[in-house]
TIVO-598028 format. One record per residue (C-alpha): x, y, z; residue in one letter; chain; residue number from 0. Coordinates in Angstrom, 1 decimal. Layout:
TIVO-598028
+--------+--------+--------+---+---+-----+
:     c1 :     c2 :     c3 : r : c :   k :
+--------+--------+--------+---+---+-----+
:      X :      Y :      Z : a : A : NUM :
...
+--------+--------+--------+---+---+-----+
END
This chain:
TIVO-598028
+--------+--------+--------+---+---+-----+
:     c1 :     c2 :     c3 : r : c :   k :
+--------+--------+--------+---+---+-----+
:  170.1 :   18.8 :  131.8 : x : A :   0 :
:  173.1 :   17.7 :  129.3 : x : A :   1 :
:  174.4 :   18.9 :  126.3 : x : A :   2 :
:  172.9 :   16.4 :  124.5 : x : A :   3 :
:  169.6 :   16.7 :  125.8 : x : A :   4 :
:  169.7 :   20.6 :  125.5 : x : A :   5 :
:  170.4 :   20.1 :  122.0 : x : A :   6 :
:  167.6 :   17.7 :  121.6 : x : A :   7 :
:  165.2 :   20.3 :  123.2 : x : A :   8 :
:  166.2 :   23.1 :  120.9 : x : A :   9 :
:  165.9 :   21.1 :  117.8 : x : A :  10 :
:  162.4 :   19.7 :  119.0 : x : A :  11 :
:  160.8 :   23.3 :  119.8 : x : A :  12 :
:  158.7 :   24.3 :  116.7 : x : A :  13 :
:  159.6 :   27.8 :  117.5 : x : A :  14 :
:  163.2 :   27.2 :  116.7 : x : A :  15 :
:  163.3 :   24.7 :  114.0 : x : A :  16 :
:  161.7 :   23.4 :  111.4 : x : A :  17 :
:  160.4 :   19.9 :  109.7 : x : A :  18 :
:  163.0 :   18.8 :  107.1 : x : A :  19 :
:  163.3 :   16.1 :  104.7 : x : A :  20 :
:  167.1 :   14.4 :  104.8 : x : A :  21 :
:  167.9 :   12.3 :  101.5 : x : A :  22 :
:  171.4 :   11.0 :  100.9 : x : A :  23 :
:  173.4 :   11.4 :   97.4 : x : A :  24 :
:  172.4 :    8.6 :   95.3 : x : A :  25 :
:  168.8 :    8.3 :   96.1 : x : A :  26 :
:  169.0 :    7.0 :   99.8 : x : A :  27 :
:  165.7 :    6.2 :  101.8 : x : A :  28 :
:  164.9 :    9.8 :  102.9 : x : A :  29 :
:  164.3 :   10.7 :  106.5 : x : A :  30 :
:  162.7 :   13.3 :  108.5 : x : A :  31 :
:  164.7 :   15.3 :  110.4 : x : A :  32 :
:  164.6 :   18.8 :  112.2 : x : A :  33 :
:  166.6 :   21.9 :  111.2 : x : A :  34 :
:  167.8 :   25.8 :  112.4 : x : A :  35 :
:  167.8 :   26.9 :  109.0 : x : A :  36 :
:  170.1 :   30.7 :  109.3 : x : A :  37 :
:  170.4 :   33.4 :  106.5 : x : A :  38 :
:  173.1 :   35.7 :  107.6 : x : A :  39 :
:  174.1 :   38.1 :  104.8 : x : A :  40 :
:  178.2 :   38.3 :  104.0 : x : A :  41 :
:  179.9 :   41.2 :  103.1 : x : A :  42 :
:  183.3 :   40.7 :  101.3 : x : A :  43 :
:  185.0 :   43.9 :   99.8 : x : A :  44 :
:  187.2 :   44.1 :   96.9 : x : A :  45 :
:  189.1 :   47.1 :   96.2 : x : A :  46 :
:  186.8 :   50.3 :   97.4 : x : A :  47 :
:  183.6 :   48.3 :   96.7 : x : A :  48 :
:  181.6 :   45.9 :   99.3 : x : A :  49 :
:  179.4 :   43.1 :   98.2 : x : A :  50 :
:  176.9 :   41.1 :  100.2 : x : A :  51 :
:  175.5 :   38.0 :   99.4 : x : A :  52 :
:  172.5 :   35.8 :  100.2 : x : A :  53 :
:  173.6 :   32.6 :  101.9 : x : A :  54 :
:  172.0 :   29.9 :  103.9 : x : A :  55 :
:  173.5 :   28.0 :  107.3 : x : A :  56 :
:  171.6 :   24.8 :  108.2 : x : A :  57 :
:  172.0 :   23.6 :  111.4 : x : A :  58 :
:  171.1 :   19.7 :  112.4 : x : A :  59 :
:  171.7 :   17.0 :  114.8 : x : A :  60 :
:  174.5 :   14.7 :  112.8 : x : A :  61 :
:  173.1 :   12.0 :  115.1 : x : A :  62 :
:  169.5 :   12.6 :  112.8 : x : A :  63 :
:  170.7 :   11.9 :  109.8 : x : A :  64 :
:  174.2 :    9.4 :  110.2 : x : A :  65 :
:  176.6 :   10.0 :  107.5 : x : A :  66 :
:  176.7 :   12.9 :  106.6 : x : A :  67 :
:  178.2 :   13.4 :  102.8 : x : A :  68 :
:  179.0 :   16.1 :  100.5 : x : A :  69 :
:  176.0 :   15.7 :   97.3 : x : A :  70 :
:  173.4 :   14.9 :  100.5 : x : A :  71 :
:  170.4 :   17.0 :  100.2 : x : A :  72 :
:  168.3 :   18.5 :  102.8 : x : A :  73 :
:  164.9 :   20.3 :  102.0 : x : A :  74 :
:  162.5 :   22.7 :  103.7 : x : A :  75 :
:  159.6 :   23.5 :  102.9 : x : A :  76 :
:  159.9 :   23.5 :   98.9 : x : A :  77 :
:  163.5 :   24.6 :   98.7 : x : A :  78 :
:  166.0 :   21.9 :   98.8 : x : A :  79 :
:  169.7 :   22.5 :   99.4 : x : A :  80 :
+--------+--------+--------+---+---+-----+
END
């Protein structure tokens, strides 16, 4: 098996992705597409004190979805980044 078809495997499996709506900046037809959606938490320190923050890593096939822009929008589920 390839890269390319490894990736297409992993992105297929239910257990590791999810169903996602793609819709470009502008209003764009939008697309369904599959996503690895990550929420790792970072810690950033500022003088004695440490902060972490909430933040979310989406992961998709740039062959889904074309060209990709900053403004594009990707949701899942009911939250759309």
């Amino acid at each position: 098996m390839g890269f390319a078809a490894a990736m297409a495997s992993m992105f297929a499996n239910p257990m590791m992705s999810a169903a996602a709506t793609y819709t470009p900046e502008g209003g764009g037809a939008a697309k369904p597409i599959r996503v690895i959606v990550r929420s790792p938490d970072v810690v950033t320190g500022y003088a004695e004190a440490r902060f972490v923050t909430g933040t979310a890593v989406i992961d998709l096939l740039v062959s889904a979805v074309g060209d990709l822009r900053e403004g594009d929008q990707i949701a899942v589920g009911a939250i759309t980044y």
